[in-house]
Structure formats: C-alpha cells, structure tokens
C-alpha positions as CSV (number, residue, x, y, z in Angstrom):
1,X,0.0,0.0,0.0
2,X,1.6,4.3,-0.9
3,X,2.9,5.3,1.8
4,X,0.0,8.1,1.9
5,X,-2.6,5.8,2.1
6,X,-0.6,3.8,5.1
7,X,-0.3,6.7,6.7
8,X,-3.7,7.5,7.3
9,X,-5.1,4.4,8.5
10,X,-5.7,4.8,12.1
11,X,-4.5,8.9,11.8
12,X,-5.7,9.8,14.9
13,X,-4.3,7.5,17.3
14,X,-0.8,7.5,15.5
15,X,-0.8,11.1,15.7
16,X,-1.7,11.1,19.5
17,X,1.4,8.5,19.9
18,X,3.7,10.6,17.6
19,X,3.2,13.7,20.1
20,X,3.7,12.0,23.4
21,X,7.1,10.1,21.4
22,X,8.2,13.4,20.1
23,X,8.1,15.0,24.0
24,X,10.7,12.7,24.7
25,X,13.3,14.2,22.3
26,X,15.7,17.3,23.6
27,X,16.7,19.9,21.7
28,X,20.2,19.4,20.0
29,X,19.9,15.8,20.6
30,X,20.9,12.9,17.8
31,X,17.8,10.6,17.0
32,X,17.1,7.7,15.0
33,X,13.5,7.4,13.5
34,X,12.7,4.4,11.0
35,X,10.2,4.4,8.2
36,X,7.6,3.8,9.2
37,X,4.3,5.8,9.2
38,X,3.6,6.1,12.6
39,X,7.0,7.4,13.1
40,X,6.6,9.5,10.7
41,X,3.6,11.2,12.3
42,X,6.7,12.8,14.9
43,X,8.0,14.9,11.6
44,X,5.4,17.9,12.8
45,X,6.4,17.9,16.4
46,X,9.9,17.7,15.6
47,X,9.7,20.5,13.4
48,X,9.2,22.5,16.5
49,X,12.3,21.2,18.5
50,X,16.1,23.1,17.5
51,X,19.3,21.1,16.4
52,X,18.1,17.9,16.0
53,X,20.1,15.3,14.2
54,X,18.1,12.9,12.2
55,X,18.8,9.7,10.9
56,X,16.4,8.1,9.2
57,X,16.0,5.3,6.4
58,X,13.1,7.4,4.9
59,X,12.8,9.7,2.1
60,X,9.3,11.0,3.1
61,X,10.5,11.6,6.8
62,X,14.2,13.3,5.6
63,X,12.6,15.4,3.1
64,X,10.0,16.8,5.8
65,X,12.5,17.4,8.5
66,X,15.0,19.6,6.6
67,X,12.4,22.3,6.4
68,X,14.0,23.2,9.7
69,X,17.4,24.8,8.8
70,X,18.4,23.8,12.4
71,X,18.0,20.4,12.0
72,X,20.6,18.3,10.6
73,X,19.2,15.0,8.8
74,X,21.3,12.3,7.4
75,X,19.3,9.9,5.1
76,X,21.1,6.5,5.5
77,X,21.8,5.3,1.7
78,X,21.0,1.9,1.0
79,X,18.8,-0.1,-1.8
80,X,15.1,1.0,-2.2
81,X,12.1,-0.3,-1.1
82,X,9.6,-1.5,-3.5
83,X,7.1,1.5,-2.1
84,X,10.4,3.7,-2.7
85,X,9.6,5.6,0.3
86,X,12.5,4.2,2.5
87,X,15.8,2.5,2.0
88,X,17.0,-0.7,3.5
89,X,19.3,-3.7,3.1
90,X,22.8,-4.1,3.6
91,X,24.3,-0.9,2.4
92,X,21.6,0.7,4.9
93,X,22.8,-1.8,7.7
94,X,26.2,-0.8,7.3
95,X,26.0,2.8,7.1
96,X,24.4,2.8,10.4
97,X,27.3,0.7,12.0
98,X,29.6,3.9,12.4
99,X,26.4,6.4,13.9
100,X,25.2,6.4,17.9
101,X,22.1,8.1,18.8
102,X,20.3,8.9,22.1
103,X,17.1,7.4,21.3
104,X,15.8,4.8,18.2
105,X,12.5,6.0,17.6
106,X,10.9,2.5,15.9
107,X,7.6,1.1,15.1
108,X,6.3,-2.2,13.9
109,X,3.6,-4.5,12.2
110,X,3.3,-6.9,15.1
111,X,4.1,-7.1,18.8
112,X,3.0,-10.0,21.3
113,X,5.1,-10.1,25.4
114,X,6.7,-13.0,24.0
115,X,7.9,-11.9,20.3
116,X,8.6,-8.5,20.9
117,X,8.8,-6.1,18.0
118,X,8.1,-8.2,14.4
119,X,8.0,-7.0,11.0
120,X,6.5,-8.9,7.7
121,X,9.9,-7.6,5.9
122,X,12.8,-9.6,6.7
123,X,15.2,-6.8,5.3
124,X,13.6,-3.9,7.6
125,X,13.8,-5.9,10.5
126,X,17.5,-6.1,10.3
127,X,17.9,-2.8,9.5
128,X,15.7,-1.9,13.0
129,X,17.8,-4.4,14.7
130,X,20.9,-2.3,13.5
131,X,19.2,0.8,14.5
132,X,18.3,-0.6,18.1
133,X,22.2,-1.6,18.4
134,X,22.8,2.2,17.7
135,X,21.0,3.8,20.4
136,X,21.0,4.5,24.6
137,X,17.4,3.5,24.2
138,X,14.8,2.3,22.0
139,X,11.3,4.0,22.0
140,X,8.3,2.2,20.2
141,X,5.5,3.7,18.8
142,X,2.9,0.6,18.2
143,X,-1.1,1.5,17.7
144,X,-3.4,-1.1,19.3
145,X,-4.3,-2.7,16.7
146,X,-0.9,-4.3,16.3
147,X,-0.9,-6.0,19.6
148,X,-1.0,-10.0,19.8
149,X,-0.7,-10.1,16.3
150,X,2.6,-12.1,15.6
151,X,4.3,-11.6,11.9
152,X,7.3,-13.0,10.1
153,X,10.3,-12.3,12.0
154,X,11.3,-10.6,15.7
155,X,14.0,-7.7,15.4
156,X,13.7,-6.5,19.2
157,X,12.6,-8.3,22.4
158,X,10.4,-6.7,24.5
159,X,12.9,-6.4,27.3
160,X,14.8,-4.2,24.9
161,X,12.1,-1.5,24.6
162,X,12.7,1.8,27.1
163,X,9.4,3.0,26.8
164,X,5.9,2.2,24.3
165,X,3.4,4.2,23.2
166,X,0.3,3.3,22.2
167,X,-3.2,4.4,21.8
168,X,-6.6,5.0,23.9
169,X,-8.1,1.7,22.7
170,X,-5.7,-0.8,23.7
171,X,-7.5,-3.9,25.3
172,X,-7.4,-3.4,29.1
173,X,-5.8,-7.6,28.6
174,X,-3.2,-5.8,26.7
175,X,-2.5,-3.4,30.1
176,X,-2.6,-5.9,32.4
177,X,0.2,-8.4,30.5
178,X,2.5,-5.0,29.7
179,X,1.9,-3.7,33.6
180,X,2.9,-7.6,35.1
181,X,5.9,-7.8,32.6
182,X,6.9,-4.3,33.9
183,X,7.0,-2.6,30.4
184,X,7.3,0.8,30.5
185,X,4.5,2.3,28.7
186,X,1.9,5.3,28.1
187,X,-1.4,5.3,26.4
188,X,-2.0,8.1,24.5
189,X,-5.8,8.7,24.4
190,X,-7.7,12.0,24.8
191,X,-7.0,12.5,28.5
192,X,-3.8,10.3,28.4
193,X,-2.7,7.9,31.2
C-alpha cells in the first residue's frame, strides 16, 4: 500500500502516539527514526524542536524534516524499497554501524510479550535491529491494533524497549500483561494515562 494511504489508517491515534514520542526528544539531541508511518507522524512535532540530528531510512520523513534549517538530517543510503519511500538492506545496515544516537525512535507491524517487535519484511527488520544496536534506548510507537498479532520475523525483544506508546483503545488484557511484565508504557488517548 503508498505510503500516503498507510499513513492514514488509524490517523488519529498515530498522531496522539507521535506527540507524546516526540516529547521525549531534547533539543540538539541525535535521534534515529525508522520508516515507518507512525514514526513519521513525529515529523510535525519535531519541526518544532532546534538542532536535532536525524537519521532516518526514509525519504518521506528526511525530506520533511530539513524544512527546519536547524535540523541536521542524514538519510542513510541503501537499496530502495519496492514503495520507494525508505531504503534498506545491507548498504543501509552498514552505514548505520559507524552512527550512535540517544534514542531509536521504531515502530512495527506486530508485537506480542513473548515476540517483541516483528516485522512482515525480513530486510527492515534487520535494518531496526541495527538501529536498536545504535542507540542508549529504544522508544516504540505501536497503535493497538498491532498487539497480539505475531508476523514473520522478531528484530527486538520486549525487554529491549525503554518505553511504548500506544493508543486509547488498547485492550485493558493488553494493560494488564505490559503492567505484570513491567514494560514501561503510556497510552496516548484524549486525556492520556
């Protein structure tokens, strides 16, 4: 599916998550956001902060961020994705072997207590396991209706997440498991927990 079209399913609640993620970032601070469209719902928040440095695997996220002449944003190189909105593969793997951020900013199309993170795309999920290796912490921004759903491969183990985000209509199941694991999260509905 265009990335436009991705990016407006569920709208509302990734934008809720993308503003309580994008509170977390500090001006002048070196972040790592993947390409994905929740993620990408930060770029107008971010726009707001000063002196970011932004490394990102997608086009669509790089080319909205350097409308802020204070940001600097490096757009890892790498081979392109069918969609052509993002880059991934080896190339992209490698380029991000050199670069340390403060926080991985990463989303997903599954996640289950058990699984962690998973992706349907074998190639992205390396690339966010490279990106998780990067960064002091890992932040994930996953709308409700990717929990308990399990997909094709694991790049990230719950334990390995600092903090999730997620939206007002998480199943109160779904609350329970993350509050008895001890995950760190916050749900992001109108009056937010």
């Amino acid at each position: 599916r265009a990335f436009a079209v991705r990016a407006e399913l569920n709208a509302s609640a990734k934008n809720r998550i993308a503003r309580w993620a994008a509170d977390m970032v500090q001006d002048g601070e070196a972040i790592l956001l993947d390409g994905s469209t929740t993620v990408f719902h930060m770029v107008p928040h971010l726009l707001e902060s000063r002196n970011l440095t932004v490394i990102t695997n997608s086009i669509e996220t790089a080319a909205a961020l350097v409308k802020n002449p204070s940001h600097t944003v490096i757009l890892i190189g790498g081979e392109l994705s069918p969609s052509g909105t993002h880059v991934r593969g080896h190339l992209a793997e490698q380029n991000l072997r050199q670069l340390h951020v403060r926080t991985a900013f990463v989303s997903c199309s599954g996640f289950t207590l058990q699984e962690g993170l998973m992706q349907t795309d074998i190639q992205e999920a390396r690339l966010k396991e490279r990106m998780i290796r990067s960064a002091d912490r890992v932040v994930a921004l996953i709308d409700s209706s990717k929990f308990g759903k399990r997909d094709l491969t694991s790049f990230a183990a719950a334990g390995e997440v600092t903090h999730i985000f997620t939206d007002g209509d998480l199943a109160l199941p779904h609350i329970e498991s993350l509050r008895a694991a001890g995950v760190a999260f916050t749900v992001c509905g109108e009056e937010t927990v």
